[in-house]
Steps between C-alpha positions, in 0.01 A plus 500: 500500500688489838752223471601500856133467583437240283812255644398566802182355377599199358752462777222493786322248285791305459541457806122364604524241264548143599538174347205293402456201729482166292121458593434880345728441234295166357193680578586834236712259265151274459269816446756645256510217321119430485493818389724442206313179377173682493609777317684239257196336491295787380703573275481172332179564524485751263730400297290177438152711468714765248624180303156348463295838404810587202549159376864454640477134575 
């Protein structure tokens, strides 16, 4: 592992980065979060299909 490397690395990186703009940030924020409701949602899913097949409700 070559530590100087590696800063150097993350350094360079650091330094291309920018800030979202508003209209990109909205845009990721509303995938992420469509994202997280359909995995919620499948997991409900399952749930609901695991509690029907072993009597749980």
């Amino acid at each position: 592992m070559d530590v100087p490397y590696d800063l150097t690395s993350y350094v360079r990186v650091l330094k291309m980065a920018t800030t979202p703009s508003q209209e990109e940030f909205v845009q990721v924020s509303k995938i992420a979060g469509a994202g997280i409701l359909l995995v919620g949602f499948i997991g409900f899913l399952i749930g609901v299909t695991m509690g029907l097949f072993t009597g749980g409700f």
